[in-house]
C-alpha positions in Angstrom: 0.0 0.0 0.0 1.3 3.9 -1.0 1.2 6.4 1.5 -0.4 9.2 0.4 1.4 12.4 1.8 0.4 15.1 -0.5 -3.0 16.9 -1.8 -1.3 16.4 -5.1 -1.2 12.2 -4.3 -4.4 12.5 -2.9 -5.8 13.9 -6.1 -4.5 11.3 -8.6 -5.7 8.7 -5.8 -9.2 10.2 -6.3 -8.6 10.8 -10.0 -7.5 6.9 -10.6 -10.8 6.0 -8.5 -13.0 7.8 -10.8 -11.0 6.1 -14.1 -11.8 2.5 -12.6 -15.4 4.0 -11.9 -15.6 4.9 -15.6 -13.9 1.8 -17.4 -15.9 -0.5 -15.5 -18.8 1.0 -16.3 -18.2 1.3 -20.2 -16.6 -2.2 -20.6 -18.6 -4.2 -18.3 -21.8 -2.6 -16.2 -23.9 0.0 -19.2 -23.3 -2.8 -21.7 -24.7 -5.4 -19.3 -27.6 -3.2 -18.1 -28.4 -2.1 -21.8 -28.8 -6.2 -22.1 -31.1 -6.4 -18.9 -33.3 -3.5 -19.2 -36.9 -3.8 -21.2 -37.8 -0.4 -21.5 -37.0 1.6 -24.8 -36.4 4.9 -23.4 -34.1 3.8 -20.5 -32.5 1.3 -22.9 -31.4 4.6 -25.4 -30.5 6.6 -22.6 -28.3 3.6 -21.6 -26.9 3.7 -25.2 -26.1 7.3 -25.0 -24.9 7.7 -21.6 -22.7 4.6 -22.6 -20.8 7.0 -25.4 -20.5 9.4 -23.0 -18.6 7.0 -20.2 -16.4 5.9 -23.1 -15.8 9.9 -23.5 -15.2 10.0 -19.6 -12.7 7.7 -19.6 -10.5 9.8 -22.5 -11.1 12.8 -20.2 -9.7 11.3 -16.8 -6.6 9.5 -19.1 -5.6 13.4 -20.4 -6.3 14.9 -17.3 -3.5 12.2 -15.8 -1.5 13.6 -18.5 -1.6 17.3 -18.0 -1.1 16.6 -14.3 2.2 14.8 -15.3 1.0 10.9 -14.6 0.7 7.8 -16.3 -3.0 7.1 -15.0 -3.2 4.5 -12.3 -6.4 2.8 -11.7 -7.5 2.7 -8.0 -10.3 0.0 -6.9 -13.2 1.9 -5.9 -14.4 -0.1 -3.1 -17.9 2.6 -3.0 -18.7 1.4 -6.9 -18.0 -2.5 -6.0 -20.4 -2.0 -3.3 -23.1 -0.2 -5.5 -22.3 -3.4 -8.0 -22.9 -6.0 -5.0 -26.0 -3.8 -4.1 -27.7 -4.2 -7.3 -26.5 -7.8 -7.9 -28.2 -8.6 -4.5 -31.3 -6.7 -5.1 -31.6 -8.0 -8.7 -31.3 -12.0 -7.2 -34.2 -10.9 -4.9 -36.1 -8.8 -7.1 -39.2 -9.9 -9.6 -38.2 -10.5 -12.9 -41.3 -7.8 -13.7 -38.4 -5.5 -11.8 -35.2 -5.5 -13.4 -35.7 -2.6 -15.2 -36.6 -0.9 -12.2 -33.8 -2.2 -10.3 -31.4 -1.2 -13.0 -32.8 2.4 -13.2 -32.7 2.5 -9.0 -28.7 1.1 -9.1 -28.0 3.1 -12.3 -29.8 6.5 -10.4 -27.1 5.5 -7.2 -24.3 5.3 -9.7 -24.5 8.8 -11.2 -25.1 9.8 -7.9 -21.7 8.5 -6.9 -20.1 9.7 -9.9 -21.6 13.2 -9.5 -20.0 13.6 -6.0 -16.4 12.3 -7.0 -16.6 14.5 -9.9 -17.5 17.8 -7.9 -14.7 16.5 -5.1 -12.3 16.3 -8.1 -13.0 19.7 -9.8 -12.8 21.5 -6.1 -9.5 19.6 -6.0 -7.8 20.6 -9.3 -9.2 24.6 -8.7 -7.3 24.2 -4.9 -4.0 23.1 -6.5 -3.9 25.5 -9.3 -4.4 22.5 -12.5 -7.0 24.7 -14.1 -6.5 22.7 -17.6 -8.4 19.8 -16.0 -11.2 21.4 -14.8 -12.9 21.7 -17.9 -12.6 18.1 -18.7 -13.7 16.9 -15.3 -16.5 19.5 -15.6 -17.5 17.5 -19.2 -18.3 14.6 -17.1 -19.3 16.4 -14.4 -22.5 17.4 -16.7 -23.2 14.4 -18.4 -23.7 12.9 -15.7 -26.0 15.3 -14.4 -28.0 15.0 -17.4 -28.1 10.8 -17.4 -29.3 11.2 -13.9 -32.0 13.5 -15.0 -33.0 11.4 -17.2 -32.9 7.9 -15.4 -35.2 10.0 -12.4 -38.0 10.8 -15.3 -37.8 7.1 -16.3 -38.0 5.7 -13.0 -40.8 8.0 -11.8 -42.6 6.8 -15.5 -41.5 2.9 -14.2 -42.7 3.0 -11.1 -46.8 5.0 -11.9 -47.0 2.2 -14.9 -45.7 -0.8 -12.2 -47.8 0.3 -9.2 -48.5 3.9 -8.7 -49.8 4.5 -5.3 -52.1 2.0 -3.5 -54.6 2.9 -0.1 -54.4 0.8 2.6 -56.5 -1.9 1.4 -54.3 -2.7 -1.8 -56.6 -0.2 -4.0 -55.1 1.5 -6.6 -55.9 5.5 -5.3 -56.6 8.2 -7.7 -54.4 11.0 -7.7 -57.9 13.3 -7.4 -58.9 11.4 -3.9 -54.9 11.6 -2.7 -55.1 15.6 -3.2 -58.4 16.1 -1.6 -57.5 14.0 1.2 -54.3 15.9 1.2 -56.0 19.1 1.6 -58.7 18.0 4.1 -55.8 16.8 6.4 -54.4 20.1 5.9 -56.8 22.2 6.4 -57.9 20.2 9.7 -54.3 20.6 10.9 -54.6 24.7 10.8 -57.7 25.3 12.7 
């Protein structure tokens, strides 16, 4: 194991993190969940947001090189654990779910990514590498926008698989869920 002793060492740590992240996810995970998922529109965003990592992944390798590094992979343990999450929930899950499931771990993913991106870019402005800012900012807004777009699909996913139910299993209509919304209120103010 390397010591890390500088903000400099700590930054190609993070930056080799987020370039296992994004190889992982363009040679093994988006290529497998673009094989699970059923829905068309999460399966095309899939497709596109695959490009993208594949993008990601050039844009981590030349920000390695205008810091001065061969790029070193790091393990991300937090990504493994997303992986083990979904693998888990998937075994678990109705096969009527896997899209949903892959939309929920895919959501969590861009999530993680979105963080380590933001951590990186707050990074490279603090040590003065202003050249790599715009390429981590790239990713940084992709990823924004694939997580946008997984939310509208998963909100889509889960009104067509369910929507909400009363107590008794009923399917409730949005109409009785706001008036009983606003009778509760108004019963809370007087």
């Amino acid at each position: 194991m390397v010591e890390i002793t500088t903000q400099r060492k700590l930054f190609a740590h993070e930056l080799g993190d987020i370039l296992y992240v994004e190889r992982k996810l363009a040679t093994e995970v988006l290529p497998k969940l673009i094989d699970e998922v059923r829905d068309a529109e999460l399966r095309r965003g899939l497709q596109k947001h695959h490009q993208e990592t594949k993008r990601h992944v050039r844009n981590v390798e030349k920000a390695f090189q205008k810091l001065g590094e061969e790029p070193e992979v790091e393990p991300c343990l937090g990504f493994e654990g997303l992986k083990r999450e979904h693998d888990k929930l998937l075994s678990e899950a109705s096969p009527s779910l896997t899209t949903a499931v892959d939309a929920g771990a895919a959501a969590r993913t861009e999530h993680y990514e979105i963080a380590a991106y933001q951590g990186l870019i707050a990074m490279a402005r603090g040590l003065g590498e202003r050249e790599i800012v715009p390429l981590l900012d790239a990713n940084l807004k992709d990823e924004r926008a694939a997580l946008r777009e997984v939310e509208k699909v998963s909100r889509r996913l889960a009104k067509e698989n369910g929507g909400p139910r009363s107590s008794n299993g009923r399917r409730r209509s949005s109409r009785r869920r706001t008036t009983a919304a606003r009778g509760k209120r108004a019963t809370t103010r007087t």
